[in-house]
Backbone as JSON, one array per atom type, in Angstrom:
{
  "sequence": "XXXXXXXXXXXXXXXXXXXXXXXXXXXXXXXXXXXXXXXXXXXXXXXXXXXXXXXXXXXXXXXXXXXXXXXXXXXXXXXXXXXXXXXXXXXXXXXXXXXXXXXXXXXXXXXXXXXXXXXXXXXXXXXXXXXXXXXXXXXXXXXXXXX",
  "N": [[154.94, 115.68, 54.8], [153.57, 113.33, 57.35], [154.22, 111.29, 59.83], [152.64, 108.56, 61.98], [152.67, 107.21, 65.04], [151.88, 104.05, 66.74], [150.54, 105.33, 69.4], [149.99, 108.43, 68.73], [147.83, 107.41, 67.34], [146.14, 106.36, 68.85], [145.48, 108.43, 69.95], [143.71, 109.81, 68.3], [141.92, 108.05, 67.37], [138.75, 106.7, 68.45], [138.58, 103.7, 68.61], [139.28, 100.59, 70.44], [141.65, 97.91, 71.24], [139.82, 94.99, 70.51], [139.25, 95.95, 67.95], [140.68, 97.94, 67.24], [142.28, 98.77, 63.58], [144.42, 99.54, 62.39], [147.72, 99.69, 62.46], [150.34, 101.76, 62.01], [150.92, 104.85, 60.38], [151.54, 105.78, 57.3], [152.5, 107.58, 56.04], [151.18, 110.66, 55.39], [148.87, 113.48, 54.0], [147.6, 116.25, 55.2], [144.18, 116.76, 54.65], [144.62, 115.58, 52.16], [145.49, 113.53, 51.55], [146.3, 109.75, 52.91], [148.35, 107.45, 54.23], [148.7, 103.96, 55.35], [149.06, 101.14, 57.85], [148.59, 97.55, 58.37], [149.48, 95.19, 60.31], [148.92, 91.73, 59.79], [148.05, 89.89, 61.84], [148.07, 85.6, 62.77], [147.04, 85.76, 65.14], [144.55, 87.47, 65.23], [141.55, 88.41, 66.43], [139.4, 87.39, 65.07], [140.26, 84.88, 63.31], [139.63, 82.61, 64.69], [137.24, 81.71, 63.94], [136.62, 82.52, 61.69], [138.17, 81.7, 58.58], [138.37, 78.22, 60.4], [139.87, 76.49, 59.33], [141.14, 77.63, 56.91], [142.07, 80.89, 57.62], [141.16, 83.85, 57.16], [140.75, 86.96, 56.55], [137.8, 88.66, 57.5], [135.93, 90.9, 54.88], [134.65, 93.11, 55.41], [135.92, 93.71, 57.61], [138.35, 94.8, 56.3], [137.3, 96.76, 55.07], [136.39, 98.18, 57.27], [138.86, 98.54, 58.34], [139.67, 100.49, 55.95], [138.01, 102.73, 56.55], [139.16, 103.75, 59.08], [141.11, 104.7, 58.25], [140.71, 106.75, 56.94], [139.27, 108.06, 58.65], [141.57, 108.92, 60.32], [142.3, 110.68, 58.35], [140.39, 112.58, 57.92], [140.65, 113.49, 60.88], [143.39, 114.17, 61.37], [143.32, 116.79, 59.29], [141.42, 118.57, 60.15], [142.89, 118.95, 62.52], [142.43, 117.7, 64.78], [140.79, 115.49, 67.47], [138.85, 112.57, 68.73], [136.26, 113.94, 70.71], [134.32, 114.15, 73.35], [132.08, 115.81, 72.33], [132.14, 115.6, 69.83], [132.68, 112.76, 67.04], [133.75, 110.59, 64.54], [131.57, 109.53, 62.49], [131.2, 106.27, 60.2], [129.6, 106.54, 57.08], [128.46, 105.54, 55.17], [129.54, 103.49, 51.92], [130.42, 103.19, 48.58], [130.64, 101.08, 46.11], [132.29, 98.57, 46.74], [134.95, 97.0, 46.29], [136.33, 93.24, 45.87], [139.51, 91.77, 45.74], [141.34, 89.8, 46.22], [141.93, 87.48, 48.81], [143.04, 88.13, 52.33], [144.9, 87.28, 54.56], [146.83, 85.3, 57.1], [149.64, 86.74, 58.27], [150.21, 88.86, 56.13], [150.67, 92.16, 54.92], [148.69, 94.42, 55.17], [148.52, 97.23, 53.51], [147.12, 100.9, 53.34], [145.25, 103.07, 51.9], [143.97, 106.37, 51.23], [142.52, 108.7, 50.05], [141.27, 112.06, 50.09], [138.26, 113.32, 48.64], [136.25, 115.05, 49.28], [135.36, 117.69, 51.13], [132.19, 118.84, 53.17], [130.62, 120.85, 55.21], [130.85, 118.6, 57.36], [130.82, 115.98, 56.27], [132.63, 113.94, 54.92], [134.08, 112.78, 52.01], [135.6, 109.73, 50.45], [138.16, 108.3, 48.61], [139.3, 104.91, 48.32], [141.8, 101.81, 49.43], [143.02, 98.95, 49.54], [146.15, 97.08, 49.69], [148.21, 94.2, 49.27], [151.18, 93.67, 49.48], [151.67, 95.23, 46.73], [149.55, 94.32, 45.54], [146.18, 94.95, 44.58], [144.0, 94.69, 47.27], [140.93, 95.54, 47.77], [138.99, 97.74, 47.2], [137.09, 101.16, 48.06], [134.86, 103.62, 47.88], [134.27, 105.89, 50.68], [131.89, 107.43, 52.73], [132.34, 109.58, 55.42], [130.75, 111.1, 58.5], [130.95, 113.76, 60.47], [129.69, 114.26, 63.69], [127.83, 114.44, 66.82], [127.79, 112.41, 69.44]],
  "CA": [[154.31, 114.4, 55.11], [153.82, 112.95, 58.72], [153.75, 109.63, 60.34], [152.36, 108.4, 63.02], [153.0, 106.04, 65.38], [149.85, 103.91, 67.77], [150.32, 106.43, 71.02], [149.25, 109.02, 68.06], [146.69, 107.07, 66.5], [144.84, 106.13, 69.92], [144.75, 109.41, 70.4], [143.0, 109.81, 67.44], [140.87, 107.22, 67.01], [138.22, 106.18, 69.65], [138.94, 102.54, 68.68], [140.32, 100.25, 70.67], [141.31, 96.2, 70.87], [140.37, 94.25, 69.37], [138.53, 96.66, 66.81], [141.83, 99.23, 66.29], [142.72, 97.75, 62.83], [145.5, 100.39, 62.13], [148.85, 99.65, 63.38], [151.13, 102.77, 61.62], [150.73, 105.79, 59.73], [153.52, 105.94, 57.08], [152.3, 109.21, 55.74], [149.84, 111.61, 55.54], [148.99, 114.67, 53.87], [146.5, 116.43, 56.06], [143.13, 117.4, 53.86], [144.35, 115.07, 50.68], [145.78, 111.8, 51.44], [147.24, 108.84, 54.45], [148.9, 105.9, 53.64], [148.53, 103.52, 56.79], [149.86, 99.75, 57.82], [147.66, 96.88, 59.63], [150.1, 93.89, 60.38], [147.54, 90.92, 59.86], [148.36, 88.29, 62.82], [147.05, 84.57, 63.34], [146.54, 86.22, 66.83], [143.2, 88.24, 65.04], [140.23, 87.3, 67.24], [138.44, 86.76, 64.25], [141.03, 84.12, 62.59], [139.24, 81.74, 65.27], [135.91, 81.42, 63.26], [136.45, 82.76, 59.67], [137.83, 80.27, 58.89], [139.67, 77.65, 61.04], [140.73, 75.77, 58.06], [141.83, 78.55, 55.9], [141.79, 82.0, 58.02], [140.71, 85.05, 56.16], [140.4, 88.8, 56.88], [136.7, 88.97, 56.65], [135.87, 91.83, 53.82], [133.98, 94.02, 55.95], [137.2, 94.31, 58.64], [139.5, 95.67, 55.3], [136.26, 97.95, 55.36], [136.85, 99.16, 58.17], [140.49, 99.35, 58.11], [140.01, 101.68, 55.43], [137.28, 103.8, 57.17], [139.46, 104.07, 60.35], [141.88, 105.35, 58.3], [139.99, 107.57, 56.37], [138.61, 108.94, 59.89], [142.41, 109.45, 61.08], [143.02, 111.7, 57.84], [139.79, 113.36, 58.44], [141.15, 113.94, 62.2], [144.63, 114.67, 60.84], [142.77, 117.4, 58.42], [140.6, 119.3, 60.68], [143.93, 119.01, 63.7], [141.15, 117.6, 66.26], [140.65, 114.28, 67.88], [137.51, 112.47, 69.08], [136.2, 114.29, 72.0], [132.62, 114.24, 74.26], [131.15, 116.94, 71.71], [132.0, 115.3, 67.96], [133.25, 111.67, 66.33], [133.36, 110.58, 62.83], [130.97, 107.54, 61.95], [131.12, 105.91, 59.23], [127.96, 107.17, 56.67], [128.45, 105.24, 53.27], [129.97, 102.97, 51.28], [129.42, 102.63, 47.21], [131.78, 100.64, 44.59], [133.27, 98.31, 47.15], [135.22, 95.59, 45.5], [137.2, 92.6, 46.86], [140.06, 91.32, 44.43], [141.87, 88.93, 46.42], [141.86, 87.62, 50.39], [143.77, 88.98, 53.03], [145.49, 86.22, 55.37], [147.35, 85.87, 58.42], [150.97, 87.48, 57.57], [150.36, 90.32, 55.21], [150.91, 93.57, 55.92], [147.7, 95.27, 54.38], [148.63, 98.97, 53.09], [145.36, 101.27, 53.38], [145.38, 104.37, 50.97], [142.51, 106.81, 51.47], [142.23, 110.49, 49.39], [140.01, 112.78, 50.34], [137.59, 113.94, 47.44], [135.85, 116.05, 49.64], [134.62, 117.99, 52.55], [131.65, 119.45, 53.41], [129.77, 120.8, 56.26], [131.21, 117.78, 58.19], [130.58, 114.9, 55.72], [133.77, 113.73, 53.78], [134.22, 111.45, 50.77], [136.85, 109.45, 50.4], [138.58, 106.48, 47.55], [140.42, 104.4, 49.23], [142.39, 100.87, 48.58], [144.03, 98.18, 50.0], [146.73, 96.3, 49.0], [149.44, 93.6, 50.06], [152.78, 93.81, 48.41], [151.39, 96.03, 46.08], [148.82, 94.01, 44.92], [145.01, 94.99, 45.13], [143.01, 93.34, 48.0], [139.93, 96.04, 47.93], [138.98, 99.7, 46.74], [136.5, 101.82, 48.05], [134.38, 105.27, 48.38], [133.46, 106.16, 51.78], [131.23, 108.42, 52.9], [131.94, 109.7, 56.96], [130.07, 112.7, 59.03], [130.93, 114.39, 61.92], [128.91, 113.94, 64.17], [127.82, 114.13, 68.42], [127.39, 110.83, 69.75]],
  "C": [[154.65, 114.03, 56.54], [153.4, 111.72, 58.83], [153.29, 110.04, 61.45], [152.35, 107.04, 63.95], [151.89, 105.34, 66.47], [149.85, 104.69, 68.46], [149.25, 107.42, 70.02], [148.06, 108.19, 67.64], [145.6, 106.41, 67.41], [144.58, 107.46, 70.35], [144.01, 109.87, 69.62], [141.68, 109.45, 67.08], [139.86, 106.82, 68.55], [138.35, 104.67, 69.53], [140.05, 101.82, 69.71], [140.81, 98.57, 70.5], [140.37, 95.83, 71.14], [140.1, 94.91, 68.16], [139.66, 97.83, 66.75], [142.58, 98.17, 65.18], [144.09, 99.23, 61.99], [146.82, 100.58, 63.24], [150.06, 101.01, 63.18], [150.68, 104.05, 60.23], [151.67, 106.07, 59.04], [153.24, 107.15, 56.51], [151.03, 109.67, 55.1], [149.85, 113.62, 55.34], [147.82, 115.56, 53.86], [145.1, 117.13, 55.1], [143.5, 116.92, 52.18], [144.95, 113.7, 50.8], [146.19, 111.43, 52.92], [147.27, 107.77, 53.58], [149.31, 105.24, 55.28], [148.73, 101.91, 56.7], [148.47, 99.23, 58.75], [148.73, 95.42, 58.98], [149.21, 92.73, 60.7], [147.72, 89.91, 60.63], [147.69, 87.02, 62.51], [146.38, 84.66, 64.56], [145.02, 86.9, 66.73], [142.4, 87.27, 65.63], [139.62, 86.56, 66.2], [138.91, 85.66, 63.34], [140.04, 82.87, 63.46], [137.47, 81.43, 64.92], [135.74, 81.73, 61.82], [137.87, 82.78, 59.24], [138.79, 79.31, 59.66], [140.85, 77.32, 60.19], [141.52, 76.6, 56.88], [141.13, 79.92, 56.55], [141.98, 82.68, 56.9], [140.32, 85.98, 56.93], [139.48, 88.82, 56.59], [136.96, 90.45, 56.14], [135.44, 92.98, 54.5], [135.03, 94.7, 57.06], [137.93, 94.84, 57.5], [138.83, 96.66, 54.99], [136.86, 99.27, 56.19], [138.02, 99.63, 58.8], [140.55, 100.75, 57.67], [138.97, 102.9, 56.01], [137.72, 104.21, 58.45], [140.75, 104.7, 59.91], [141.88, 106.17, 57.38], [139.43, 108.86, 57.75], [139.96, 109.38, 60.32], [142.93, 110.77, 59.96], [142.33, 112.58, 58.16], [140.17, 114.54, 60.09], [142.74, 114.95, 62.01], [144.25, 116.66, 59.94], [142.03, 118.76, 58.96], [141.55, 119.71, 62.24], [142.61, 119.13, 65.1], [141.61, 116.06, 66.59], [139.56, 113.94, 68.28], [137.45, 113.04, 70.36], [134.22, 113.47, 72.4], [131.82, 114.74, 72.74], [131.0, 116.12, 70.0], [133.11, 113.79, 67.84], [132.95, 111.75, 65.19], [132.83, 109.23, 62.98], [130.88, 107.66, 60.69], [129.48, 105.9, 58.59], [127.91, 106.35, 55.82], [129.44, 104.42, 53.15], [129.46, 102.6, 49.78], [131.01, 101.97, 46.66], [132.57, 99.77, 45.37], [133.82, 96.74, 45.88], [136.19, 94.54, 45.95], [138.26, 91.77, 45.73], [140.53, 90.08, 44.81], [141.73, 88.61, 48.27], [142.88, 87.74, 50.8], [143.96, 87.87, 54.5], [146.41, 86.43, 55.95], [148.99, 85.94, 57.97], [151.06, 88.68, 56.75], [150.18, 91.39, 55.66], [149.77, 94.21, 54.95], [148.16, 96.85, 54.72], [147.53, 99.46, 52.35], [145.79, 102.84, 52.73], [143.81, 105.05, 51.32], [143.06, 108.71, 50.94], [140.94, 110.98, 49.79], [139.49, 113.09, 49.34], [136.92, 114.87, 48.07], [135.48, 116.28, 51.36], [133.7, 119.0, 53.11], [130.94, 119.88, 54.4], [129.73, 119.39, 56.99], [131.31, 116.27, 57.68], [132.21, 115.08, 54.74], [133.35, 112.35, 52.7], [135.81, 111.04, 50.73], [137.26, 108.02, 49.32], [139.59, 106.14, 48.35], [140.03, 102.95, 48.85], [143.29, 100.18, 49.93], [144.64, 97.31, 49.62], [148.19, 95.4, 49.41], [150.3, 93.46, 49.06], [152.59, 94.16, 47.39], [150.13, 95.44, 44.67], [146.95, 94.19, 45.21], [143.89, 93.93, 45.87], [141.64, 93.83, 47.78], [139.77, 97.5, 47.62], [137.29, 100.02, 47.22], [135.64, 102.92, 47.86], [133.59, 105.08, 49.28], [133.06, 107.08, 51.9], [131.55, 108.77, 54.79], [131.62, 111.6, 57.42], [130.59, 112.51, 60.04], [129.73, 114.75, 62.48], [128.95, 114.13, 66.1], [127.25, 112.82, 68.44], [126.85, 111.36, 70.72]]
}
């Protein structure tokens, strides 16, 4: 199992602020699982419109938490990084579900298994959850791809 720490995971990811929503990699086992951290600030740009009165992680950012860290196992998996020639975009999403909201202090922990990989398209279940309680579960779909 390997971590990773941000230097690794910008080199990874083409994301950057305000849209890198993966702060640590606590482990990862390259072509079947990552288990990954996002420390949730009041500092998030987006705390300053959804909502003032009661900030919230919109649903679609714990989305893409987990599809950015679905793309770093993918990366992890294949021992590449984004270049000129190939990225991973996000293709799919089915079964998402939202259990509880995700507010400024929690440390959202992002789970993501691979189910598969084919000719450049992966599948993936994946989950998030604060202090071990479910915020959201997934299956993503991402391709490799030239931009």
């Amino acid at each position: 199992m390997q971590s990773l720490d941000i230097v690794k995971i910008l080199d990874h990811l083409p994301h950057r602020y305000p849209f890198l929503l993966i702060d640590r990699v606590l482990d990862c086992e390259p072509g079947n699982r990552i288990r990954a951290l996002k420390n949730v600030t009041i500092n998030e740009p987006f705390f300053a419109g959804h909502f003032p009165a009661y900030p919230v992680m919109p649903g679609v950012l714990v989305i893409e938490a987990m599809a950015q860290a679905s793309a770093l196992l993918a990366y992890q998996s294949e021992d590449a990084a984004p270049d000129k020639k190939s990225i991973i975009f996000f293709a799919g999403i089915d079964g998402a579900r939202f259990k509880r909201p995700v507010v400024p202090g929690d440390q959202l922990i992002i789970e993501s298994v691979q189910l598969r990989m084919v000719r450049g398209i992966g599948k993936y279940q994946t989950r998030a959850t604060v202090e071990g309680a479910l915020v959201a579960e997934a299956q993503l779909l991402a391709a490799l791809r030239s931009p």
